[in-house]
N, CA, C and O atoms as a GROMACS GRO file, in nm:
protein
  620
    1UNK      N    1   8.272   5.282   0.148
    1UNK     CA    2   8.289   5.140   0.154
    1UNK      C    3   8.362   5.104   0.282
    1UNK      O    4   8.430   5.194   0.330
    2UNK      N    5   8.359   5.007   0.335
    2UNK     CA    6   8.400   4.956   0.494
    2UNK      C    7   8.499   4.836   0.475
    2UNK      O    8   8.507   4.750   0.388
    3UNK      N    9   8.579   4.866   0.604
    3UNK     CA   10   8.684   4.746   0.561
    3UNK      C   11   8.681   4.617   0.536
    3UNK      O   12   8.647   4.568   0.644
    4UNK      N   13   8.694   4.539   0.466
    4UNK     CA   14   8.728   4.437   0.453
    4UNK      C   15   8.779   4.345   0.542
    4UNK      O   16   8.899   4.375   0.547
    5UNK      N   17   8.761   4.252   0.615
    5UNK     CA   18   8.882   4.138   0.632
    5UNK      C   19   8.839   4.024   0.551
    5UNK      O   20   8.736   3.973   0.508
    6UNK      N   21   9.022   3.999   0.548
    6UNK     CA   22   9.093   3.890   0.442
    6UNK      C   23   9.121   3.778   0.544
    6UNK      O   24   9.159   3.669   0.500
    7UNK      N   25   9.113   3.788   0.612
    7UNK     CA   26   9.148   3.668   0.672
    7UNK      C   27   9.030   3.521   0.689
    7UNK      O   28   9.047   3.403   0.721
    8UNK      N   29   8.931   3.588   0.656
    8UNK     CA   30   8.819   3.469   0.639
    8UNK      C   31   8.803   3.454   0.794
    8UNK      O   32   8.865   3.516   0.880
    9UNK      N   33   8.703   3.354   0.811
    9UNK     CA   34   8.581   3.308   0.864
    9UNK      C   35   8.636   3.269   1.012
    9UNK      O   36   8.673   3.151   1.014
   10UNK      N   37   8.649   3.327   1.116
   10UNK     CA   38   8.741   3.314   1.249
   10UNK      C   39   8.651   3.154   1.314
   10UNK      O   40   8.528   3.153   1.323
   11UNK      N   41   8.723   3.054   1.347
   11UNK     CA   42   8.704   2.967   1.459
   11UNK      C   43   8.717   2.975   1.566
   11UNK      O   44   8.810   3.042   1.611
   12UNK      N   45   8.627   2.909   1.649
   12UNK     CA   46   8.642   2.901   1.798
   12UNK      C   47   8.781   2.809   1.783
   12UNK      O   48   8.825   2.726   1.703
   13UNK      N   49   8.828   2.878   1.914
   13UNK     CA   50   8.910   2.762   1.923
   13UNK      C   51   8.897   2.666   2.058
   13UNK      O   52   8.875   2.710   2.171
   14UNK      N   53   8.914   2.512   2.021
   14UNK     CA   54   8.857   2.416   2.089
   14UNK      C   55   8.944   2.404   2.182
   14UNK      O   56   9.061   2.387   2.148
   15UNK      N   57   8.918   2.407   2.282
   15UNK     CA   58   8.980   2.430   2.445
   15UNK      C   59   9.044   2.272   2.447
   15UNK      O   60   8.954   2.188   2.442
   16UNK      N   61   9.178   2.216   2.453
   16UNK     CA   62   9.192   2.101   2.490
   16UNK      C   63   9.168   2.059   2.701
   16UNK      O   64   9.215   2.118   2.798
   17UNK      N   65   9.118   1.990   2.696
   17UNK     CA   66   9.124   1.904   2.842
   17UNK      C   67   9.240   1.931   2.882
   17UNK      O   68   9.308   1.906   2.783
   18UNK      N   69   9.310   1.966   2.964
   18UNK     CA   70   9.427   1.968   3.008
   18UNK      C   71   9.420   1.881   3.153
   18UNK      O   72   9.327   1.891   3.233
   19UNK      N   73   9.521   1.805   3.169
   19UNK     CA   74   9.541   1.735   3.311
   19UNK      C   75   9.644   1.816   3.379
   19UNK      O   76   9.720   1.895   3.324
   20UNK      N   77   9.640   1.794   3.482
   20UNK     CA   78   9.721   1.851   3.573
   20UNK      C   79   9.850   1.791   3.614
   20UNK      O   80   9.836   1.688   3.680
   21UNK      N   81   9.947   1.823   3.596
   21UNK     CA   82  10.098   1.775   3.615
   21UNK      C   83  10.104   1.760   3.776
   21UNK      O   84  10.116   1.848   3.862
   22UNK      N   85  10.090   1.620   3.788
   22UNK     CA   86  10.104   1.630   3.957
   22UNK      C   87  10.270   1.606   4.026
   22UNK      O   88  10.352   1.559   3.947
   23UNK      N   89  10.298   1.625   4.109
   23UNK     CA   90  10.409   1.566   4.197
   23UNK      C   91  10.385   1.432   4.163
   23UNK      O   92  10.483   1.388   4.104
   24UNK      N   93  10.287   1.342   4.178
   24UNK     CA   94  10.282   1.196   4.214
   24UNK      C   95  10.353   1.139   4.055
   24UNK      O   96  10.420   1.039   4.029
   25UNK      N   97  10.324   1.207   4.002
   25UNK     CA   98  10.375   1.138   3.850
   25UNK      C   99  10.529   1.129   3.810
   25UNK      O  100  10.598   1.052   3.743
   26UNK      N  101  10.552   1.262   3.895
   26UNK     CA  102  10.703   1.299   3.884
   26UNK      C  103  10.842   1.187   4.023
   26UNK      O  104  10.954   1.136   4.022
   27UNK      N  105  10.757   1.203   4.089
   27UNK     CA  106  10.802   1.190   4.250
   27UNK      C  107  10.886   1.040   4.240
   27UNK      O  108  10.830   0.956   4.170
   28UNK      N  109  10.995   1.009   4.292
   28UNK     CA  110  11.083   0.923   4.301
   28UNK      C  111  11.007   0.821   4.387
   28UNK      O  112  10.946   0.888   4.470
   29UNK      N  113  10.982   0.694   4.406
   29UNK     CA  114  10.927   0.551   4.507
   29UNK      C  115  10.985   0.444   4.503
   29UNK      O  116  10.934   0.334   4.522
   30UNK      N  117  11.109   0.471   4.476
   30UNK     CA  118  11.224   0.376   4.504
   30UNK      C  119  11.287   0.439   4.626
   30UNK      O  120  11.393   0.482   4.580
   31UNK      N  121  11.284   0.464   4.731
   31UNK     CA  122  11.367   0.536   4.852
   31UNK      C  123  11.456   0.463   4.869
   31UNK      O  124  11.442   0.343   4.845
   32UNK      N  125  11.574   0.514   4.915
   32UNK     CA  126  11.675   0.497   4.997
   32UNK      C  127  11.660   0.539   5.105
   32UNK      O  128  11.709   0.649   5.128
   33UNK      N  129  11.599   0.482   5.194
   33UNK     CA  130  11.555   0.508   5.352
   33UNK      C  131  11.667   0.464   5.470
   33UNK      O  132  11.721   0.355   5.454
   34UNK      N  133  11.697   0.528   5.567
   34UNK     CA  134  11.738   0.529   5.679
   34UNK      C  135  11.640   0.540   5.821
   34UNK      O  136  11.533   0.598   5.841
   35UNK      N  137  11.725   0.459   5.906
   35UNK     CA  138  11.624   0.394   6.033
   35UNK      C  139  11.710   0.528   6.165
   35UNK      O  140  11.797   0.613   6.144
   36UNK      N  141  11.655   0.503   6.256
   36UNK     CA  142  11.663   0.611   6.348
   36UNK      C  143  11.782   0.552   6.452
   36UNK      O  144  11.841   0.635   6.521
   37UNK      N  145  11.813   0.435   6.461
   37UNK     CA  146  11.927   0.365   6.535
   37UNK      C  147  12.053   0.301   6.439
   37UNK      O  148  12.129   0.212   6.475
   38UNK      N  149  12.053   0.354   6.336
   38UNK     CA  150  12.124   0.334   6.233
   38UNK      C  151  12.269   0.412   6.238
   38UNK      O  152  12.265   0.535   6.234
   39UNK      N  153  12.402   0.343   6.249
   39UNK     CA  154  12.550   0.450   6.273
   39UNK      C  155  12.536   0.533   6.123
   39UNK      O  156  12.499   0.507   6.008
   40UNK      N  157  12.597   0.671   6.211
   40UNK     CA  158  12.606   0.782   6.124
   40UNK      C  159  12.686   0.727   6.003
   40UNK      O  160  12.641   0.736   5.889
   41UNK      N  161  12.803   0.671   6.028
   41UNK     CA  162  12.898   0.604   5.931
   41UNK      C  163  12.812   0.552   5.795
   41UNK      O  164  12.828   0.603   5.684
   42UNK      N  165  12.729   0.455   5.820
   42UNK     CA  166  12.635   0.346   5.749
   42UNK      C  167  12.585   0.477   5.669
   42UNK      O  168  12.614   0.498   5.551
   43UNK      N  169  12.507   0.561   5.745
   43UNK     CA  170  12.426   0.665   5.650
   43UNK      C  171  12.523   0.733   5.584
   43UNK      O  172  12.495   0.796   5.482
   44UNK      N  173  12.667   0.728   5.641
   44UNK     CA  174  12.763   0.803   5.562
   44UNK      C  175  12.788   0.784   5.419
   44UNK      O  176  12.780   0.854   5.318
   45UNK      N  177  12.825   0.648   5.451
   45UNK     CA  178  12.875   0.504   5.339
   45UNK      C  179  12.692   0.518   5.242
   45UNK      O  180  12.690   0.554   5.124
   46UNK      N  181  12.629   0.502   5.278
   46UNK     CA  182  12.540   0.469   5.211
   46UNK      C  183  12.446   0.623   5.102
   46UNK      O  184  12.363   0.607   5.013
   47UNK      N  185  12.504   0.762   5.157
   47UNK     CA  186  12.478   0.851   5.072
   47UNK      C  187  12.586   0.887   4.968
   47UNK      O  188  12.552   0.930   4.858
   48UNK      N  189  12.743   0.865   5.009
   48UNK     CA  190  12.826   0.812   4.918
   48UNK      C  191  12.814   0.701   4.801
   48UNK      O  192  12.825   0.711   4.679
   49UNK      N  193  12.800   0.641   4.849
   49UNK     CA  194  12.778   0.483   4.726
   49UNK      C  195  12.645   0.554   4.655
   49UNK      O  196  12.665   0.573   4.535
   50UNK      N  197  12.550   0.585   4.688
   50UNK     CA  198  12.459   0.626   4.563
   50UNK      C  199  12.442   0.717   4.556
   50UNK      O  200  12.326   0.758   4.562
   51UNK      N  201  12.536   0.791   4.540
   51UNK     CA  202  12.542   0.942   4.490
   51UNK      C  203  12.454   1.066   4.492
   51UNK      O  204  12.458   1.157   4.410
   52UNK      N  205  12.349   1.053   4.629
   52UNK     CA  206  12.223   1.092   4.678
   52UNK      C  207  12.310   1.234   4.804
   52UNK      O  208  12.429   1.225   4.834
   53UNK      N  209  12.222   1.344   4.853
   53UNK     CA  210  12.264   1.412   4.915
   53UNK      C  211  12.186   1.387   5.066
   53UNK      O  212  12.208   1.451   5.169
   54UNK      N  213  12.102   1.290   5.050
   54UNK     CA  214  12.037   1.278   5.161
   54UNK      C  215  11.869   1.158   5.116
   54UNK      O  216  11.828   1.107   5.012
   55UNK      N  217  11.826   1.161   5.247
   55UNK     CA  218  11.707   1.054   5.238
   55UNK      C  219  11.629   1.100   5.354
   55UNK      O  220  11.658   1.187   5.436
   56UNK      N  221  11.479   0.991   5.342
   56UNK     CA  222  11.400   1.003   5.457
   56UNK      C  223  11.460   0.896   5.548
   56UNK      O  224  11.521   0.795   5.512
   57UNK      N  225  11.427   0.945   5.704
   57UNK     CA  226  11.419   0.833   5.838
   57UNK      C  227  11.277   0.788   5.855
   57UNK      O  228  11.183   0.855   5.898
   58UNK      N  229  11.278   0.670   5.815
   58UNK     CA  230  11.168   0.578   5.857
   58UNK      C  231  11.134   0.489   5.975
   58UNK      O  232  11.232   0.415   5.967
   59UNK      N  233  11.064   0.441   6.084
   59UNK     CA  234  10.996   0.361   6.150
   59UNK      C  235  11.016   0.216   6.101
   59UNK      O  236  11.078   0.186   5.998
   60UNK      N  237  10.945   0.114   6.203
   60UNK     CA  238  10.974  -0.004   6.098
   60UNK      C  239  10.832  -0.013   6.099
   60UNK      O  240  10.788  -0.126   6.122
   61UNK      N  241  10.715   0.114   6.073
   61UNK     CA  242  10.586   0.089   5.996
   61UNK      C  243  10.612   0.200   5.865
   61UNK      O  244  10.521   0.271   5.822
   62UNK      N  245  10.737   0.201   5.816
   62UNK     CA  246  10.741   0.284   5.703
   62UNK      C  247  10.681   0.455   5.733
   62UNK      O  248  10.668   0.533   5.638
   63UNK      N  249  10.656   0.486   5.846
   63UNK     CA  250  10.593   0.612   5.926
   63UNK      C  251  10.732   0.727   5.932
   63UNK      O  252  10.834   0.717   5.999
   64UNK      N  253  10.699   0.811   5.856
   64UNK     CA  254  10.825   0.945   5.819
   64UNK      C  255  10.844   1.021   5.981
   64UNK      O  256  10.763   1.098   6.033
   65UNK      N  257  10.986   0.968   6.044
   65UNK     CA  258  10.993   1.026   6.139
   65UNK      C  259  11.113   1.141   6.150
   65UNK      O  260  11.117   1.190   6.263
   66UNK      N  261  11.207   1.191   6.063
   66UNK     CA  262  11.271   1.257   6.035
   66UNK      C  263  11.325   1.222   5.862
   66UNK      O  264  11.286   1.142   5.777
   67UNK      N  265  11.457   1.350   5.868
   67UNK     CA  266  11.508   1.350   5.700
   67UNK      C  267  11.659   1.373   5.784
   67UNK      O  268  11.675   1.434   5.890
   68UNK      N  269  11.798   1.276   5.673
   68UNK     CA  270  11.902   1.312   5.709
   68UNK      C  271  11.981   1.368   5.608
   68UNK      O  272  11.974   1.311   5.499
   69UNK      N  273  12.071   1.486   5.620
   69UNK     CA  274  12.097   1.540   5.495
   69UNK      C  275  12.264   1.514   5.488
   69UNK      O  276  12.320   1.470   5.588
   70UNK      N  277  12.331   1.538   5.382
   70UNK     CA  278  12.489   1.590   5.356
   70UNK      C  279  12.543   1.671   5.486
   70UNK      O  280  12.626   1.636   5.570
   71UNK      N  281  12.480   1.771   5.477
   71UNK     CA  282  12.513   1.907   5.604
   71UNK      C  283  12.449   1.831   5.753
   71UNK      O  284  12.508   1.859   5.857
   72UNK      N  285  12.344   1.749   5.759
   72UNK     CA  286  12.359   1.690   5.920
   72UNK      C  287  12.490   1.600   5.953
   72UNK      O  288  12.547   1.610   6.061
   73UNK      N  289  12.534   1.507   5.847
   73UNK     CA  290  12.612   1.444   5.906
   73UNK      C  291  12.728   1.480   5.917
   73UNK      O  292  12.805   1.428   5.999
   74UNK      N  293  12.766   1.586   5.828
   74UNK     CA  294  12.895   1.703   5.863
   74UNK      C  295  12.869   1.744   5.987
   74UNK      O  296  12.972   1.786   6.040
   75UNK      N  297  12.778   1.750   6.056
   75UNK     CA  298  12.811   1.876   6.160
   75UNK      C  299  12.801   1.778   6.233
   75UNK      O  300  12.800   1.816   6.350
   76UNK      N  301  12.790   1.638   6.222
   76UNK     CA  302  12.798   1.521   6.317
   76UNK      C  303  12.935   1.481   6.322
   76UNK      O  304  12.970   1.428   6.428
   77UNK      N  305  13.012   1.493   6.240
   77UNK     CA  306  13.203   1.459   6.168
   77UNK      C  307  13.212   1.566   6.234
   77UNK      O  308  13.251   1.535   6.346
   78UNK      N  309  13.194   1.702   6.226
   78UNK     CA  310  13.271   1.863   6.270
   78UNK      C  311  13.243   1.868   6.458
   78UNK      O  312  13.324   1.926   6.529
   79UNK      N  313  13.127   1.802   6.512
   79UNK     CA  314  13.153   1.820   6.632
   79UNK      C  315  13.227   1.681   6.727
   79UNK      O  316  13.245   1.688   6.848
   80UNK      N  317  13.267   1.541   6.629
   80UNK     CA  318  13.322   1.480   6.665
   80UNK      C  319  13.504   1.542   6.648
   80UNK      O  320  13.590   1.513   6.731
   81UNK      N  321  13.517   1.584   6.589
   81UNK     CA  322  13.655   1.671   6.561
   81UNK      C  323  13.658   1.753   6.655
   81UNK      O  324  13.759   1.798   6.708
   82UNK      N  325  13.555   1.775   6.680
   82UNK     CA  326  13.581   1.955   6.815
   82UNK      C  327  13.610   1.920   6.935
   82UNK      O  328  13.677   1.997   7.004
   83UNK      N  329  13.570   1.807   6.981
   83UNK     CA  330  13.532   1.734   7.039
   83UNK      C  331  13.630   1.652   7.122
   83UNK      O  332  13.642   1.626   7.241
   84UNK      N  333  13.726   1.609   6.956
   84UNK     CA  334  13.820   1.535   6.999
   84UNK      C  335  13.779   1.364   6.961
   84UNK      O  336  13.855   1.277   6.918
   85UNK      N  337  13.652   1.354   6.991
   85UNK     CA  338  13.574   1.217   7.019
   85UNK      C  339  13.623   1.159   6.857
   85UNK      O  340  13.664   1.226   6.763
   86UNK      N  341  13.602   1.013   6.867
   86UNK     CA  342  13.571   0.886   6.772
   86UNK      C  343  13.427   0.949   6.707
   86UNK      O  344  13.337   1.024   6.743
   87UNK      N  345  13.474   0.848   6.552
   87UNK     CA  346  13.316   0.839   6.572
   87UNK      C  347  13.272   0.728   6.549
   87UNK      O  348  13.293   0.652   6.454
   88UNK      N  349  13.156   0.709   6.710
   88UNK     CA  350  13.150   0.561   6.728
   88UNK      C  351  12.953   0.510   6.712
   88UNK      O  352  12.844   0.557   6.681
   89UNK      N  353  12.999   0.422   6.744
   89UNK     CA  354  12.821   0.355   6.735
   89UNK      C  355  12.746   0.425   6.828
   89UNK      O  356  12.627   0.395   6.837
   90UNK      N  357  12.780   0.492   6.881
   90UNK     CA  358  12.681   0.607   6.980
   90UNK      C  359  12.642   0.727   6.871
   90UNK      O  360  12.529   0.777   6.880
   91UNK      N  361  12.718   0.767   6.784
   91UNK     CA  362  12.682   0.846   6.707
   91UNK      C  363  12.542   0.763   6.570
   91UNK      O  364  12.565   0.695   6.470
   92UNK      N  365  12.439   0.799   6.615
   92UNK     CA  366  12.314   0.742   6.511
   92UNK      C  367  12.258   0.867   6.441
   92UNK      O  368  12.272   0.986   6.470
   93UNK      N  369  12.183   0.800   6.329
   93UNK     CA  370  12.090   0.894   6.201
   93UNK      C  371  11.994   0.967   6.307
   93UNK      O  372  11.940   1.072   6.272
   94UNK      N  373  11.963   0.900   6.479
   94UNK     CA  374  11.860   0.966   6.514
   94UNK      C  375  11.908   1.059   6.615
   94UNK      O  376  11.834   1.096   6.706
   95UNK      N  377  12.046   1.104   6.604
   95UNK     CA  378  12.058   1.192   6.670
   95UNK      C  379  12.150   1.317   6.546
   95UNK      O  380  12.168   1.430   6.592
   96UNK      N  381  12.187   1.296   6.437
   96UNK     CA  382  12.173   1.382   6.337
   96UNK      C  383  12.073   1.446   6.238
   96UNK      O  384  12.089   1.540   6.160
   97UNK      N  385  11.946   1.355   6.268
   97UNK     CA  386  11.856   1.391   6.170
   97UNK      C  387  11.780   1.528   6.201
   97UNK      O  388  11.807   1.598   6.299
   98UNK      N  389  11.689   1.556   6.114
   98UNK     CA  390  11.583   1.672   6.161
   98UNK      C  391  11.444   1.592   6.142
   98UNK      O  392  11.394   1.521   6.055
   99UNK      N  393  11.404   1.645   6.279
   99UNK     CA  394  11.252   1.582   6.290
   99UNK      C  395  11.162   1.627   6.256
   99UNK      O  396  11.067   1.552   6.232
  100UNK      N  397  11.148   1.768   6.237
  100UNK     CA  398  11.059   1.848   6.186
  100UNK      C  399  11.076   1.833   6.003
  100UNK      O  400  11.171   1.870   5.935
  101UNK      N  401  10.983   1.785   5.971
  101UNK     CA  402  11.009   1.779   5.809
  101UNK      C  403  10.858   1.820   5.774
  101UNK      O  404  10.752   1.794   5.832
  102UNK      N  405  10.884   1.885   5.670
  102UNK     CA  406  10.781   1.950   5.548
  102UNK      C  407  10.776   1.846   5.475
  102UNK      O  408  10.877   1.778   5.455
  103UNK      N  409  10.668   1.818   5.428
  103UNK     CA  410  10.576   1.724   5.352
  103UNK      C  411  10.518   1.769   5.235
  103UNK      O  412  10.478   1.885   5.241
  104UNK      N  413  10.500   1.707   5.122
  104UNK     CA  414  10.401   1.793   4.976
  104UNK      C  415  10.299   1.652   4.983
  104UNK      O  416  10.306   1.541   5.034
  105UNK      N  417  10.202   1.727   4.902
  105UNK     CA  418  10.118   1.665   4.919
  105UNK      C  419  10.117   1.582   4.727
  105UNK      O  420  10.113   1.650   4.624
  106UNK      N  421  10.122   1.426   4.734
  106UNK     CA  422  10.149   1.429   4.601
  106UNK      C  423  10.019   1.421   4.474
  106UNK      O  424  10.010   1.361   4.367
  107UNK      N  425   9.935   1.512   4.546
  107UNK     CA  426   9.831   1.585   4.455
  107UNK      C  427   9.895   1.718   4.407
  107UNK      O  428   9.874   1.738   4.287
  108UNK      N  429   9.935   1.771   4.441
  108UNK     CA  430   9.972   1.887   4.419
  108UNK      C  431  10.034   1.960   4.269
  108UNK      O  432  10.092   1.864   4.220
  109UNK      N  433  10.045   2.027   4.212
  109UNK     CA  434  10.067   2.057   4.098
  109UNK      C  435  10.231   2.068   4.114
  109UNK      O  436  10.286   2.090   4.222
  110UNK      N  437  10.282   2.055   4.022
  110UNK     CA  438  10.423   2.031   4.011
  110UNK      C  439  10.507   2.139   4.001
  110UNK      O  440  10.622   2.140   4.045
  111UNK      N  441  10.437   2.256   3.928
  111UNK     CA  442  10.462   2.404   3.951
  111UNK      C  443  10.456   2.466   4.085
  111UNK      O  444  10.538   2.547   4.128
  112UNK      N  445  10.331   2.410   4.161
  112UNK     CA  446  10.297   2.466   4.314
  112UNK      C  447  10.425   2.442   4.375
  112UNK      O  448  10.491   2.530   4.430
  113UNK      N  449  10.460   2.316   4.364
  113UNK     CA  450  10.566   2.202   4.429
  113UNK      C  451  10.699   2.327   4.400
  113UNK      O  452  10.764   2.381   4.489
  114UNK      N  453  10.714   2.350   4.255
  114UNK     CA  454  10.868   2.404   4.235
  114UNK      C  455  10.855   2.561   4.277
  114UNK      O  456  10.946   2.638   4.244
  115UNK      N  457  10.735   2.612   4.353
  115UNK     CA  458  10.743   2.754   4.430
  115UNK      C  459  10.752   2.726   4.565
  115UNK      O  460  10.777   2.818   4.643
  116UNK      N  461  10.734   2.610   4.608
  116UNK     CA  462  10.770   2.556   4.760
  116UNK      C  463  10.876   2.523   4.774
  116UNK      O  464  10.911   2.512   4.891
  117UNK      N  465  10.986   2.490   4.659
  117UNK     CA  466  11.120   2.464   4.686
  117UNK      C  467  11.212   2.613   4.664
  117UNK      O  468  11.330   2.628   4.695
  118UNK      N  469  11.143   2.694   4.616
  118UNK     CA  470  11.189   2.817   4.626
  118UNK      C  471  11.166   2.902   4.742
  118UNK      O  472  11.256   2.963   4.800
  119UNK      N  473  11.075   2.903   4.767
  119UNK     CA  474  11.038   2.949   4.926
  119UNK      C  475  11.108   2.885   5.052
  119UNK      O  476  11.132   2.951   5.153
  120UNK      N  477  11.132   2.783   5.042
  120UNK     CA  478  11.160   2.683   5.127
  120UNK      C  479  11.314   2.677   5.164
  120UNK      O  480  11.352   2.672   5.281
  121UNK      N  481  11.399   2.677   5.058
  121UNK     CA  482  11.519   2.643   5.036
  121UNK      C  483  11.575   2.492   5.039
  121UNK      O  484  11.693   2.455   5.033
  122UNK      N  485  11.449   2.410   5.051
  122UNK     CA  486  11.469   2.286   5.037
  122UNK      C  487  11.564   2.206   4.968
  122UNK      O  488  11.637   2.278   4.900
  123UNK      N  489  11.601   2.044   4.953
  123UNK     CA  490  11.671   2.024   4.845
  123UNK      C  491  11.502   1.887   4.782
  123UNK      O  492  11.450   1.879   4.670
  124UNK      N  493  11.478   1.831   4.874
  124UNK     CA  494  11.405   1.766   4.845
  124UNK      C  495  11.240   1.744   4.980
  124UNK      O  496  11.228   1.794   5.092
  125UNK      N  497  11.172   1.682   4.927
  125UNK     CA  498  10.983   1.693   4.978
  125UNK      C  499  10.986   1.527   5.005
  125UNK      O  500  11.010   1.446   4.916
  126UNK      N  501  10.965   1.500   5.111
  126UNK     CA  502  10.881   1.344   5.101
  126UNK      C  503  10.743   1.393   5.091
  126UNK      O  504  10.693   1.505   5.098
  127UNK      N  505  10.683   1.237   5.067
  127UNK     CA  506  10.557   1.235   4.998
  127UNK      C  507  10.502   1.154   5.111
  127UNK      O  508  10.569   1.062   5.158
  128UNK      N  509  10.358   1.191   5.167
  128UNK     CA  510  10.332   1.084   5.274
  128UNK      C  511  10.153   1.097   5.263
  128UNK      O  512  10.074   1.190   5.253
  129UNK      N  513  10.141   0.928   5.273
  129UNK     CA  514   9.990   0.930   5.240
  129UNK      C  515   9.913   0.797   5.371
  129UNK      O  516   9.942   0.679   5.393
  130UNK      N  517   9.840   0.865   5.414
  130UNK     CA  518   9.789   0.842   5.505
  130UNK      C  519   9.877   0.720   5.609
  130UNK      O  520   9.864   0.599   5.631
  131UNK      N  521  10.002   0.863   5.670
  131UNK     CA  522  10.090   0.851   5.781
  131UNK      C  523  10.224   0.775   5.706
  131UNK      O  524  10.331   0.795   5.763
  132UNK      N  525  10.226   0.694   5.589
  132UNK     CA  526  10.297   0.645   5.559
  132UNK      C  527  10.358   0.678   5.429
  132UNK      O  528  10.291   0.686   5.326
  133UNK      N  529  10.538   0.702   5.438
  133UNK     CA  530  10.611   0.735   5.340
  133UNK      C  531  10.607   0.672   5.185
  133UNK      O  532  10.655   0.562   5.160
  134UNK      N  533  10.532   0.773   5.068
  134UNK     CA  534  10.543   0.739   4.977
  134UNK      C  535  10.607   0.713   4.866
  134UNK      O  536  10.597   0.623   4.782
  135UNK      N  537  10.669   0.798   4.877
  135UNK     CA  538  10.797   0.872   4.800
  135UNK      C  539  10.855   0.999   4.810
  135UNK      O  540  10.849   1.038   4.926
  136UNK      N  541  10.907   1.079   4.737
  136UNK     CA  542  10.997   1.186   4.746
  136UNK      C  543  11.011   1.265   4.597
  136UNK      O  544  11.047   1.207   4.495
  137UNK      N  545  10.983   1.381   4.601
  137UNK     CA  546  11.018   1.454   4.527
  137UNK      C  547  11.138   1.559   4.551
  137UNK      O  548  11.153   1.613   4.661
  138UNK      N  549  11.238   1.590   4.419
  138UNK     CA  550  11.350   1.667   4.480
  138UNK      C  551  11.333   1.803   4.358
  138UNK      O  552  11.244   1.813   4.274
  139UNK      N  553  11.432   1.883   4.377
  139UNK     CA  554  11.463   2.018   4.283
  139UNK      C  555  11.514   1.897   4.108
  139UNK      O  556  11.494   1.950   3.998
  140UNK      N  557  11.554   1.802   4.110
  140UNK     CA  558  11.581   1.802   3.976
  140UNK      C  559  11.473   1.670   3.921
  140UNK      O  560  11.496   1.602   3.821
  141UNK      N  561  11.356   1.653   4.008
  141UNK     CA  562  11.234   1.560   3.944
  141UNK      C  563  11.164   1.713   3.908
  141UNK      O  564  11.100   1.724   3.804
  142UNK      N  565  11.179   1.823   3.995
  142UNK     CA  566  11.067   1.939   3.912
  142UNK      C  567  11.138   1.993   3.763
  142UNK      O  568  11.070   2.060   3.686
  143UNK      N  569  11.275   1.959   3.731
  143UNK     CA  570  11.332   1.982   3.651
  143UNK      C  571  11.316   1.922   3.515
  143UNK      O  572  11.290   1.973   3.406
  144UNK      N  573  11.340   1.802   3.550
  144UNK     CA  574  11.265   1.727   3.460
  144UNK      C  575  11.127   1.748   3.385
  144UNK      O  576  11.103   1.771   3.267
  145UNK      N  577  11.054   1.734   3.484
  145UNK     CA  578  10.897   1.765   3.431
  145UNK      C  579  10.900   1.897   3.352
  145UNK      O  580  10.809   1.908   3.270
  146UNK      N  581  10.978   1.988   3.359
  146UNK     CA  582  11.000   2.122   3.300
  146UNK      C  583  11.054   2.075   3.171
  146UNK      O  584  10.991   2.102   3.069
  147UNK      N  585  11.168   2.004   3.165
  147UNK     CA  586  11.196   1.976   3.019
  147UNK      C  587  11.131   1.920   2.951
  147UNK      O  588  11.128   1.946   2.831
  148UNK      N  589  11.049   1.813   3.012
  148UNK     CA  590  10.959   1.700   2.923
  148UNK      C  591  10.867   1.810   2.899
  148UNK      O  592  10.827   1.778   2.787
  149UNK      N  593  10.799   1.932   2.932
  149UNK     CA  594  10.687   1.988   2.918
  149UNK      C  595  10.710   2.099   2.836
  149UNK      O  596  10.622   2.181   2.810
  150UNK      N  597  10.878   2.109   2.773
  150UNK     CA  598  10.919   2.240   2.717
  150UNK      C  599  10.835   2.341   2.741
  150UNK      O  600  10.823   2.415   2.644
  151UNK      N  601  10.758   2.379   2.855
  151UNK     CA  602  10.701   2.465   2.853
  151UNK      C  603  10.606   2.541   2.780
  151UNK      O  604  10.582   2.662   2.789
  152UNK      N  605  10.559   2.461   2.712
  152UNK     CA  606  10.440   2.528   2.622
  152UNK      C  607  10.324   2.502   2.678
  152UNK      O  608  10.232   2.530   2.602
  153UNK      N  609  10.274   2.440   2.828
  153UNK     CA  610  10.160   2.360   2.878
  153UNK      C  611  10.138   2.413   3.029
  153UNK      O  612  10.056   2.374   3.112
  154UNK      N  613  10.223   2.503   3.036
  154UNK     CA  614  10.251   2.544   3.203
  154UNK      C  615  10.093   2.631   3.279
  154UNK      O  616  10.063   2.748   3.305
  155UNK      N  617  10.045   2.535   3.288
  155UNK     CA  618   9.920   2.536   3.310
  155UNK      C  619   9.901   2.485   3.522
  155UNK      O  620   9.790   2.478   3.574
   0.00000   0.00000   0.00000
């Protein structure tokens, strides 16, 4: 006689549709933007008051022309100290910023996104769609999406 199964009559199981967790869904579009002739002070005062570690430098066509961080404008305070110097309205966001900035694309999967901030050492991604700043994704919007997704979907 041959074995038996008890378990009855096996189903397919029905594949759900899955969407793809993008950056764009997650991604911050309220910016706190800074201009390129803007005193370091202002950007000082103004990453203080909202409790942010940094922002994008914008154009006045909204066009991503650098990022200013916590650590640029320290080393803008540390070489006015070395220095000896004030720090005066000659000191601007466009001579602390970094011009070279990495970009995500906010198609991108949100997982892709949180292996580019690992690779990267980033703190945060602007978002830019055809030349112009969309928004921003950082390390604790991929965080989020991780909790809302408890991880059972990591697809």
């Amino acid at each position: 006689m041959g074995i038996k199964s008890f378990q009855g009559k096996r189903t397919t199981s029905v594949k759900k549709e899955e969407t793809p967790i993008l950056v764009s869904n997650y991604m911050t579009k309220k910016l706190i933007t800074f201009t390129e002739n803007q005193p370091i002070e202002e950007a000082i005062d103004t990453l203080i008051n909202n409790k942010i570690s940094g922002g994008p430098v914008v154009n006045e066509k909204n066009e991503l022309i650098g990022i200013i961080s916590e650590g640029d404008c320290m080393k803008q305070i540390s070489e006015s100290r070395y220095y000896n110097l004030p720090i005066d309205g000659n000191n601007t966001v466009g001579k602390a910023m970094v011009r070279e900035v990495e970009t995500i694309d906010g198609n991108m999967n949100i997982f892709d996104a949180a292996n580019k901030f690992l690779e990267s050492k980033r703190r945060r991604f602007p978002i830019v769609e055809n030349g112009k700043l969309v928004g921003q994704i950082s390390q604790k919007d991929v965080l989020k999406a991780a909790i809302e997704l408890k991880g059972n979907t990591w697809k």
